[in-house]
TITOR-797367 format. One line per field, with one value per residue (C-alpha): x, y, z; residue number from 1. Coordinates in Angstrom, 3 decimals. Each point is the difference from the previous one (the first is absolute). Example, Ala and Ser with C-alpha at 12.3 -4.5 7.8 and 13.67 -1.06 7.14 Angstrom:
px = 12.300,1.370
py = -4.500,3.440
pz = 7.800,-0.660
n = 1,2
***
This chain:
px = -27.731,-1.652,-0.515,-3.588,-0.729,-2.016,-1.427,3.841,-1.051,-0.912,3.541,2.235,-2.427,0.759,3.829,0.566,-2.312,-0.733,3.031,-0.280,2.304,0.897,1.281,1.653,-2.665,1.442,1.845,3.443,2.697,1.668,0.034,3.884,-0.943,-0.768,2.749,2.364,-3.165,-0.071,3.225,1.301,0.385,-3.596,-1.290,1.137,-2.282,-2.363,-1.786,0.381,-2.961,2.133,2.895,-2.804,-1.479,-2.780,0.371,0.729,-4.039,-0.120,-3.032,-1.449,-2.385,-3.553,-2.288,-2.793,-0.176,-2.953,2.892,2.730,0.425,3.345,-0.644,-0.907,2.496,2.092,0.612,1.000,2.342,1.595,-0.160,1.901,2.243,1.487,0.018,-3.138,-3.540,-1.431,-3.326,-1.905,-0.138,-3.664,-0.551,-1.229,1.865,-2.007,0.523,3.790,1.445,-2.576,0.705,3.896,-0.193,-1.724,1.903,3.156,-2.035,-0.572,3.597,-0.343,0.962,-0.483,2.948,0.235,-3.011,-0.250,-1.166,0.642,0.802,3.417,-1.713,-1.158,3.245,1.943,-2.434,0.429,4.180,-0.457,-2.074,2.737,-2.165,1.819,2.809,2.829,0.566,3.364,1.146,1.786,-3.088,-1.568,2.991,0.341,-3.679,-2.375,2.627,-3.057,-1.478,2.846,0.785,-3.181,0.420,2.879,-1.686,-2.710,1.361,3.860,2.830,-1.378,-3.387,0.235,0.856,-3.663,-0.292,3.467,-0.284,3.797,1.098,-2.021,-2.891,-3.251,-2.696,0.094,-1.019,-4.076,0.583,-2.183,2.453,-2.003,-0.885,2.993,-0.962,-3.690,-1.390,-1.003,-1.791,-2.086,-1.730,-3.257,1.991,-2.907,-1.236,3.367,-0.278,-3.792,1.249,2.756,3.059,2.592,2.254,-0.284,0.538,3.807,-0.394,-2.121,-0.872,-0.965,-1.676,-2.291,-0.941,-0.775,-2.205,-1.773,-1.548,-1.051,-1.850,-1.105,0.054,-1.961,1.608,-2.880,-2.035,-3.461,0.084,0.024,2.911,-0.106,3.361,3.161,3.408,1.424,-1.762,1.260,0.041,1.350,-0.434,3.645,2.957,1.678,-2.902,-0.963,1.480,3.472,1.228,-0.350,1.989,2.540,0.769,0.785,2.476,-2.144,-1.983,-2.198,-1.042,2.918,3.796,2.504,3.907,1.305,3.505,0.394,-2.571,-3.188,-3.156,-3.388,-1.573,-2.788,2.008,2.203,-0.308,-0.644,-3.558,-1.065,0.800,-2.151,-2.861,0.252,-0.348,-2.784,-2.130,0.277,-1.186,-2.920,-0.944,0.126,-2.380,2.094,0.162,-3.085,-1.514,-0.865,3.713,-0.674,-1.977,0.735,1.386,1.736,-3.296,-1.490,3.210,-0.512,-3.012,0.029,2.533,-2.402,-2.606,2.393,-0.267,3.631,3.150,2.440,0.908,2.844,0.029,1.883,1.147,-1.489,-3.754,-0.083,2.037,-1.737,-1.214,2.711,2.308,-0.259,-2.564,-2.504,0.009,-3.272,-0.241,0.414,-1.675,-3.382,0.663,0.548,-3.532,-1.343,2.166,1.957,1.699,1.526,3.834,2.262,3.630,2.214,2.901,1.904,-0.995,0.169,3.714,-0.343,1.869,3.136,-0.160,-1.182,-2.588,-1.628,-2.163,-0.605,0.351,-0.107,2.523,1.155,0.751,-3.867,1.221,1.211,-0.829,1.031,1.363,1.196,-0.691,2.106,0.743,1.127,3.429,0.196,-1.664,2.445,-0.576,-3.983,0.770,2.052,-2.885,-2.366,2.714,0.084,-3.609,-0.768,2.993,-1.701,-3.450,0.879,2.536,-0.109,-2.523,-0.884,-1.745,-2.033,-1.357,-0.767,-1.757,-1.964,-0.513,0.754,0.740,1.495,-2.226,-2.999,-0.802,1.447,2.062,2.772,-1.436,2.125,0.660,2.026,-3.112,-2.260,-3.733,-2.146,-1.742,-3.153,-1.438,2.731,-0.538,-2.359,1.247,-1.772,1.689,3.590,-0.335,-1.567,3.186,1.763,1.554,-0.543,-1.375,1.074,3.616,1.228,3.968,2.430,-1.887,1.474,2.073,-0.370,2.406,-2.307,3.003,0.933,-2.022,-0.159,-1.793,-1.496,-1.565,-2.633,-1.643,-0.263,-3.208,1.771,4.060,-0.069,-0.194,3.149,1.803,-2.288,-0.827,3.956,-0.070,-2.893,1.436,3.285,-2.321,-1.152,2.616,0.132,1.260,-1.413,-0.203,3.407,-0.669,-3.070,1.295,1.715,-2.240,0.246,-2.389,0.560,-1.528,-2.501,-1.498,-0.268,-0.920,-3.300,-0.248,2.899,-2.039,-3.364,2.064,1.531,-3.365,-2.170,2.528,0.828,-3.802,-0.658,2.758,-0.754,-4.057,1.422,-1.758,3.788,2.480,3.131,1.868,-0.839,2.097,3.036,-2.308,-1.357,3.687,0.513,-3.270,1.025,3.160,-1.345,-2.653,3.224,1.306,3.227,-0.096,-0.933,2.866,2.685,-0.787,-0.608,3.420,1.350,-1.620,1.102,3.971,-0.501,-0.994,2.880,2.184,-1.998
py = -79.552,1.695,3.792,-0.578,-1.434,1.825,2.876,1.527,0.077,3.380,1.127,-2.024,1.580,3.669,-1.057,-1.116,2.232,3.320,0.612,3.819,2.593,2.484,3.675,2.598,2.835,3.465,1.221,-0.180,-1.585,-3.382,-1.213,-0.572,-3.729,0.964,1.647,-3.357,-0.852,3.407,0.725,2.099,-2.452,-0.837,3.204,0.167,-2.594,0.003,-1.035,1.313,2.755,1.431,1.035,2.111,1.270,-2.431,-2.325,-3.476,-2.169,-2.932,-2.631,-1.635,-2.400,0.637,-2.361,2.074,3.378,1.041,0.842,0.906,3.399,0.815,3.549,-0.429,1.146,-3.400,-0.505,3.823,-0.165,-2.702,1.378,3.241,-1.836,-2.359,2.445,-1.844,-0.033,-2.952,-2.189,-3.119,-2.982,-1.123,-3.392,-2.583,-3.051,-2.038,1.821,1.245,-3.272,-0.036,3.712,-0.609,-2.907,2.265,3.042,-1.994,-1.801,3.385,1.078,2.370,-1.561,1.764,1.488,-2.372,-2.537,-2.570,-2.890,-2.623,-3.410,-2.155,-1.761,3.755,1.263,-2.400,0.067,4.005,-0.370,-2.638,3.001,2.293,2.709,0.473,2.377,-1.601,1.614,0.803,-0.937,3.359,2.154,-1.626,0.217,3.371,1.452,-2.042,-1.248,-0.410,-2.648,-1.688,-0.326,-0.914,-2.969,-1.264,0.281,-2.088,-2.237,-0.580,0.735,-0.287,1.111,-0.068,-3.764,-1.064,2.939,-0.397,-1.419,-0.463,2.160,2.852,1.639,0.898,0.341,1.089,-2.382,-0.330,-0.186,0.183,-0.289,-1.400,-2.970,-2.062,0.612,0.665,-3.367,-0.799,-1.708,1.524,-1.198,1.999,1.433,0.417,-3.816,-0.751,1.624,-1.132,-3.828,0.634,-0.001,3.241,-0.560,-0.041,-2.961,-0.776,-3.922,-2.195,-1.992,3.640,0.651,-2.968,0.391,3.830,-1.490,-2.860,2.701,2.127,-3.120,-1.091,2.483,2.561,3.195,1.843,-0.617,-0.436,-3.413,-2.067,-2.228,1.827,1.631,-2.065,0.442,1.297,0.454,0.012,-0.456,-1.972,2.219,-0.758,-2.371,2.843,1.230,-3.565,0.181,1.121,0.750,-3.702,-1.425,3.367,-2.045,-2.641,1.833,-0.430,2.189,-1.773,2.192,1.741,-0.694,1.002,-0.816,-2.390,-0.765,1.528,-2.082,0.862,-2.208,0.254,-0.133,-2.496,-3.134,0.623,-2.102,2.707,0.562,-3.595,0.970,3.091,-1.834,-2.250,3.215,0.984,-2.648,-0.343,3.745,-1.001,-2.971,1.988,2.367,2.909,0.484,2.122,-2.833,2.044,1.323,-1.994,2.057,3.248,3.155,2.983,1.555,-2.659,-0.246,4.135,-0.954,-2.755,2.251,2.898,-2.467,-1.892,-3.075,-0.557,0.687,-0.138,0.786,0.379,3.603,2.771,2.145,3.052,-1.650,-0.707,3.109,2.710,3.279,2.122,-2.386,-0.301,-0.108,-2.998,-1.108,-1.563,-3.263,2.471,3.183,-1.897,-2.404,3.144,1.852,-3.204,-0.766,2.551,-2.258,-2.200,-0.352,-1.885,-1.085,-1.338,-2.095,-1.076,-3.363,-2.940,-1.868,-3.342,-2.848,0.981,3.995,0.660,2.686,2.140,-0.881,1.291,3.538,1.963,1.055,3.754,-0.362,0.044,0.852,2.745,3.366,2.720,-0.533,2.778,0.275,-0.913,3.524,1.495,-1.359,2.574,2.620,-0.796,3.184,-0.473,-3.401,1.292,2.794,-2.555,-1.937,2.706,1.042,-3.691,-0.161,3.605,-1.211,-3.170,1.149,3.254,0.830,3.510,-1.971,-2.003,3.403,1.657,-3.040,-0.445,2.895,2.657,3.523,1.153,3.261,-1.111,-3.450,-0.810,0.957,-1.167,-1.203,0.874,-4.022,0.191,-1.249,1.223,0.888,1.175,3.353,-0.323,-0.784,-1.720,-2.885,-1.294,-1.782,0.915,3.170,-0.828,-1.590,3.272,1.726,-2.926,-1.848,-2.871,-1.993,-3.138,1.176,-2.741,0.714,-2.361,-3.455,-1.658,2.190,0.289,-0.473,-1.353,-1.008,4.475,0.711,4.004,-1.413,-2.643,2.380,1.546,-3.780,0.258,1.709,0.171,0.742,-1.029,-3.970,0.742,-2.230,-3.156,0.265,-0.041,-3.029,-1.945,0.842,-2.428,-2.284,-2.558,-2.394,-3.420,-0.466,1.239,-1.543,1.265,-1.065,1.955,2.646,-2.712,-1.500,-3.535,-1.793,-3.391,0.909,2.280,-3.197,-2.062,2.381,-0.509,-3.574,-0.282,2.561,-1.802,-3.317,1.565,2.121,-2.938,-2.267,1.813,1.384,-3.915,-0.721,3.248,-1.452,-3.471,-1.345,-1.006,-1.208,1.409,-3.185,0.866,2.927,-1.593,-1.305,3.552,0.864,-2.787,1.101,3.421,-0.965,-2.176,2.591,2.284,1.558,-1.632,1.849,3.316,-0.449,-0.359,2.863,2.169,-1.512,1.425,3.790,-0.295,-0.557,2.523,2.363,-0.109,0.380,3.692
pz = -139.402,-3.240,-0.305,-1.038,3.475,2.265,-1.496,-0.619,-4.195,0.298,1.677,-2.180,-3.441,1.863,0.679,-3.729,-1.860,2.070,1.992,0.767,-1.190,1.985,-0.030,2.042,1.610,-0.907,-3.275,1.650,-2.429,1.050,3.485,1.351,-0.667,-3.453,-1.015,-1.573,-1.661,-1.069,-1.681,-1.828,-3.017,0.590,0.185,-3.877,-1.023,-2.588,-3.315,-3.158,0.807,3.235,-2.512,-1.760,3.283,0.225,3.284,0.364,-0.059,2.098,-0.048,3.108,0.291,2.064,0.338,2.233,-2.313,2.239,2.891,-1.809,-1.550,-2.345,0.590,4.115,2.718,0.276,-3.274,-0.802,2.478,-1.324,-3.198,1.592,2.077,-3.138,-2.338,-2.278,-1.848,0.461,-1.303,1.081,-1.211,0.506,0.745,2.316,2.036,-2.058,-3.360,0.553,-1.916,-2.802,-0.641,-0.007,-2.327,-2.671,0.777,-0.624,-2.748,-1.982,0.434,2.878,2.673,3.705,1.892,2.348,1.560,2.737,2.797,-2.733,0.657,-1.517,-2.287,-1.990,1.342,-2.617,-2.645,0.023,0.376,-3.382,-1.891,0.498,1.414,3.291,1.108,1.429,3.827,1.194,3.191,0.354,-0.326,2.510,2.606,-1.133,-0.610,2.079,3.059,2.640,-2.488,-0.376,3.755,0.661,-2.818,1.913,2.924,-0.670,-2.997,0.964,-1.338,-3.681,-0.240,-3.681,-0.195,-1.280,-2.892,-1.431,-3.676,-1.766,2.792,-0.226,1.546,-1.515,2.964,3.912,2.108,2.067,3.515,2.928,2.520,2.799,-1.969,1.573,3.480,-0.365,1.156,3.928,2.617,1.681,3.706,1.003,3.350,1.758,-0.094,0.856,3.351,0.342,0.311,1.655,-1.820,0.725,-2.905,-3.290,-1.378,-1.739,-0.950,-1.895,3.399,1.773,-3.442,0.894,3.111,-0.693,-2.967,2.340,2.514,-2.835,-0.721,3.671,1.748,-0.693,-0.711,-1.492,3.107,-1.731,1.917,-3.558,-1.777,-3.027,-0.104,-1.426,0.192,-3.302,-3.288,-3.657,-3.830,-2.547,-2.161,-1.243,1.304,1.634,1.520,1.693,3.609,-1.052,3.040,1.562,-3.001,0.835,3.570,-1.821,-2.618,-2.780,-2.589,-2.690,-2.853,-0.169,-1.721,2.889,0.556,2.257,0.788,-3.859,-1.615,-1.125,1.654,0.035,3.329,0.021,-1.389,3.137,2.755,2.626,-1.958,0.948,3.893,-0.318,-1.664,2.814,2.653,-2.049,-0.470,3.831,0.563,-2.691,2.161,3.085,-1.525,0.681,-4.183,-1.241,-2.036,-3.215,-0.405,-3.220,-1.870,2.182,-2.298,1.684,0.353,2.279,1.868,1.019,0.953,1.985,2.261,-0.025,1.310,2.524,-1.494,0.130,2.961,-3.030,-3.740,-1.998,-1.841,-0.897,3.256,-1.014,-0.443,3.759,1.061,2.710,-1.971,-0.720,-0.694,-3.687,-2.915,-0.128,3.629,-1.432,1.937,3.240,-0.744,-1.000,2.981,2.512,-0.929,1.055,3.302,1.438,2.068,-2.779,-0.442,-2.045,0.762,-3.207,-0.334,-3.074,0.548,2.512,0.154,-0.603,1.475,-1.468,0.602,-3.785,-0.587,-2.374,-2.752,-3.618,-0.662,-3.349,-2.597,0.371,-3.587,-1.653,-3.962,-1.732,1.282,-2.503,-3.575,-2.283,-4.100,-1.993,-1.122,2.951,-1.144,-1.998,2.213,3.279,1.778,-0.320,2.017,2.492,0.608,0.818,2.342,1.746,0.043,1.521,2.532,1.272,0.376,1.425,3.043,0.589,2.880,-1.266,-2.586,2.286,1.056,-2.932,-1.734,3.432,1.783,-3.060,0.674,3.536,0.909,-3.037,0.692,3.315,2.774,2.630,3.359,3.699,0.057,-3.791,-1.791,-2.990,0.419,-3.130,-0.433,-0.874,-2.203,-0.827,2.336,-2.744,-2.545,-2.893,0.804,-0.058,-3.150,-1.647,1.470,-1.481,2.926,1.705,-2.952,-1.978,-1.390,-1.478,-0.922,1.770,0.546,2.816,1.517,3.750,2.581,2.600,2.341,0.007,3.346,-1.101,-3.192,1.633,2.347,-3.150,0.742,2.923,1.647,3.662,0.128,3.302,-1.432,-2.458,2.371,-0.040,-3.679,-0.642,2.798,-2.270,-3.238,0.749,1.815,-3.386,-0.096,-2.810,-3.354,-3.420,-3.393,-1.713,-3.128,-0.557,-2.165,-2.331,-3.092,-0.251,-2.227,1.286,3.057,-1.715,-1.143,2.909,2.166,0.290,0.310,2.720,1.991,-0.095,0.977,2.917,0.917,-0.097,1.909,2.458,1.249,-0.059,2.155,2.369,0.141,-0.064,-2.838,-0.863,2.123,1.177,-0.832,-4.053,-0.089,-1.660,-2.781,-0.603,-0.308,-2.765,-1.675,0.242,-1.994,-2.467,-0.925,-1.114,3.420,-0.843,-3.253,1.509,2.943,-3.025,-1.768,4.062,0.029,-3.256,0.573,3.675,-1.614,-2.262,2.094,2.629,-3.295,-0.636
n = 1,2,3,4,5,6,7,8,9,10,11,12,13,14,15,16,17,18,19,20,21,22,23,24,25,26,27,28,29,30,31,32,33,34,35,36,37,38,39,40,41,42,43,44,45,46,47,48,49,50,51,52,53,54,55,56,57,58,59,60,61,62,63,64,65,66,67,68,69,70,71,72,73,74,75,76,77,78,79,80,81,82,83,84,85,86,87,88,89,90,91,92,93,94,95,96,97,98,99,100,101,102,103,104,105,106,107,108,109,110,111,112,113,114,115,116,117,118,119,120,121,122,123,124,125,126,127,128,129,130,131,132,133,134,135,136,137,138,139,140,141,142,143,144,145,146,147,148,149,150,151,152,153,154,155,156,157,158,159,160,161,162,163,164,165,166,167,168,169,170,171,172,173,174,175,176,177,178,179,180,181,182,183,184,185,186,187,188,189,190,191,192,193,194,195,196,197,198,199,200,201,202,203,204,205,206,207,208,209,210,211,212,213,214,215,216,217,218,219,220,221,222,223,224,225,226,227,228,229,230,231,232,233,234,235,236,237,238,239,240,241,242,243,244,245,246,247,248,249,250,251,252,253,254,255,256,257,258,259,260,261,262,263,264,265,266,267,268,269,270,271,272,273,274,275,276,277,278,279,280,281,282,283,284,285,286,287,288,289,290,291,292,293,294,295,296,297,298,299,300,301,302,303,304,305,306,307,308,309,310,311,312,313,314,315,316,317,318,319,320,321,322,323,324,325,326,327,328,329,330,331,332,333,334,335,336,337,338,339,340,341,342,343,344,345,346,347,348,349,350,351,352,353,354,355,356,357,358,359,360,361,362,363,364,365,366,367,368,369,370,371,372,373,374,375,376,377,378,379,380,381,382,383,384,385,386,387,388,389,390,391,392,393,394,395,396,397,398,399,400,401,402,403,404,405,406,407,408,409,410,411,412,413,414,415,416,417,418,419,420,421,422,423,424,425,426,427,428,429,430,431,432,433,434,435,436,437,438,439,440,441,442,443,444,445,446,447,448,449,450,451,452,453,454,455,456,457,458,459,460,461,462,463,464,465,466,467,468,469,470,471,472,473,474,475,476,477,478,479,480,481,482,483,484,485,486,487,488,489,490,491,492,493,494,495,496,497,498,499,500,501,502,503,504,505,506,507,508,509,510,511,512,513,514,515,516,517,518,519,520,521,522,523,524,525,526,527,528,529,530,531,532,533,534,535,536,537,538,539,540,541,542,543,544
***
């Protein structure tokens, strides 16, 4: 499953490009968890200007200078806190790269700059315009980060980025990408037709899906409900989960028994096109999951057209939960009554499950200039500026509540409530808080519940959003991150073939019984090419 599905566009744009910074809310020094960041050799650093009494200047980016203020509360803190002046860099998401090519172009390249993808990654590293990062700042200057890395990435998190052994970029990560997709059952349809339990296998799956179809569950007395609705808007995105019971994932390179394979030449995707094409008979298939985006999919759940979807958790999560419950909060104003209960998929005949999920790794998050080599102690500065903002929960306050006693105050429960009139938030950003700080990228721990818990509107559902967050279970494409032209240029035309074959064989306008000469066609058309060289990066790789 794509990040572009279902209206989540806007949260993956805010998790690469406006990831907030935070601060602490008085003018205390360090916190106690501050003080090996803060140490004593750090507390020395400097440019040139700080050995003449001037103080270090560091650059971050803004793209949304209408609520960010360099001068407001947040950022002065900061400012006090590290020991800095600081200026914006004013650009847009969509301007940022245009505006580093020509600063780099006129020979003064930015401090640092980020959310770029491999491909600009390398062609930067070639320029020589990129500081090389040392594995012992990080463990030493921005330790939360790099746990968190290893957390989500393994045991090298850096294996993608390295070039001749080095590193030049941190990595993009939206952590819940790996165990983001579900599927979800409307809960209360599954009780109006009688079925107490959720269902845990394709052949409960089914029957759920036929009395969504047959009987009812709407109760306006019509047949105009079906079972599960869809896109194919992409491979992964077409009914993933059904080719997940069968062990499967088209669309996507993944490793089996320590070779790589590409899910729908396998023969488990012919026994899921068979499952499907039988659903699609039945009826129990909305019909127009053909030409259905993620915006009709929302929909036809806000209207009850469908008992079923596959979807990120968080989309059909209760209020409070999480941001962009969207499928739920729209479907809720309209009935109060409606429910939904998620699994990670149904088992199929062999206990497999899952289906595709997303890449934690999305590109390169934050790259440094090439001549902060020279300037070391300006780089560890910003390390340690980032690892602050990102982890430290006396930034999530300042950058979203402000100033204790000013903006807001503590609540008898351990919560924050605004003073007026800072409740509005044209306000806060004149105070300069709670805007568009864009410093770290992607750095957010969404598994730390004491972080997590600034996302979520109701603490009391900590404990099921941690629950839903591990629920997404499948396989990714692992060779994402890696450029491989081969594949670059048969991409295309190995997508359209499998697209267009397999919606034929799902609406049977093409048999089953064809699938091994899709396979064949699929080869001859250069899939055997584009497995050799999978096969080649795949090696490589487990050499890193």
């Amino acid at each position: 499953m794509n990040k572009k599905k279902y209206g989540l566009s806007v949260l993956i744009c805010l998790m690469m490009f406006v990831t907030m910074l935070s601060g602490c809310g008085s003018d205390s020094g360090p916190s106690k968890g501050q003080e090996t960041a803060q140490s004593d050799e750090t507390q020395k650093t400097g440019d040139e200007g700080s050995k003449q009494g001037e103080k270090m200047k560091l650059n971050f980016w803004t793209y949304y200078p209408e609520q960010t203020k360099i001068d407001g509360y947040f950022m002065n803190f900061l400012k006090k806190k590290f020991d800095f002046d600081a200026e914006f860099y004013v650009a847009s998401s969509d301007t940022q790269k245009e505006k580093l090519n020509l600063a780099i172009a006129s020979g003064d390249t930015p401090d640092w700059w980020k959310s770029l993808s491999f491909q600009e990654y390398d062609k930067l590293i070639k320029q020589d315009v990129v500081a090389e990062i040392k594995l012992e700042d990080l463990e030493k200057y921005a330790p939360k980060y790099l746990a968190f890395l290893h957390k989500i990435l393994g045991d090298d998190p850096f294996k993608y980025l390295r070039r001749d052994g080095k590193i030049y970029g941190l990595p993009g990560i939206w952590d819940l990408a790996p165990h983001g997709g579900v599927v979800g059952f409307r809960e209360d349809w599954l009780k109006k037709v009688g079925i107490t339990k959720t269902p845990e296998t394709l052949d409960e799956m089914e029957q759920a899906l036929n009395k969504f179809r047959n009987d009812d569950p709407d109760g306006n007395g019509k047949k105009d409900t079906y079972g599960i609705t869809g896109t194919a808007g992409s491979i992964g995105d077409l009914f993933s989960f059904v080719f997940g019971a069968y062990g499967v994932y088209p669309g996507a390179f993944t490793e089996d028994n320590g070779k790589i394979v590409r899910g729908e030449i396998l023969p488990g995707a012919k026994e899921a096109l068979t499952v499907l094409n039988r659903w699609y008979q039945q009826s129990l298939i909305d019909p127009e999951f053909i030409v259905n985006k993620g915006n009709n999919v929302q929909d036809k759940m806000v209207q009850e057209k469908a008992g079923a979807v596959s979807t990120y958790w968080f989309g059909l999560a209760q209020d409070g939960v999480f941001c962009c419950n969207d499928i739920y909060s729209a479907l809720h104003k309209k009935n109060p009554n409606a429910s939904f209960a998620m699994i990670p998929g149904p088992k199929g005949p062999n206990g497999d499950y899952g289906m595709q999920q997303g890449n934690a790794l999305f590109g390169v998050d934050i790259m440094f200039g090439k001549q902060l080599e020279q300037d070391h102690d300006k780089m560890i500065k910003y390390l340690q500026v980032f690892e602050f903002t990102s982890f430290e929960v006396e930034s999530k306050i300042a950058l979203t509540y402000g100033e204790e006693g000013k903006t807001f105050k503590k609540t008898a429960d351990g919560g924050f409530e605004y003073i007026k009139p800072y409740d509005d938030q044209k306000e806060q950003w004149k105070y300069g808080f709670g805007g568009a700080y864009s410093v770290p990228g992607g750095w957010n721990d969404d598994y730390n519940e004491e972080l997590a818990a600034f996302n979520t509107k109701d603490k009391s559902l900590l404990p099921l959003r941690s629950k839903l967050m591990e629920l997404g279970t499948g396989k990714y494409d692992i060779l994402g991150p890696i450029d491989r032209p081969i594949y670059n240029d048969y991409k295309e035309r190995l997508d359209k073939l499998t697209m267009q074959t397999f919606i034929d064989m799902i609406i049977g306008k093409k048999p089953i019984s064809e699938f091994d000469s899709y396979v064949a066609e699929w080869n001859n058309m250069g899939g055997d090419k584009v497995m050799a060289e999978a096969e080649q990066a795949y090696d490589k790789l487990k050499q890193q």
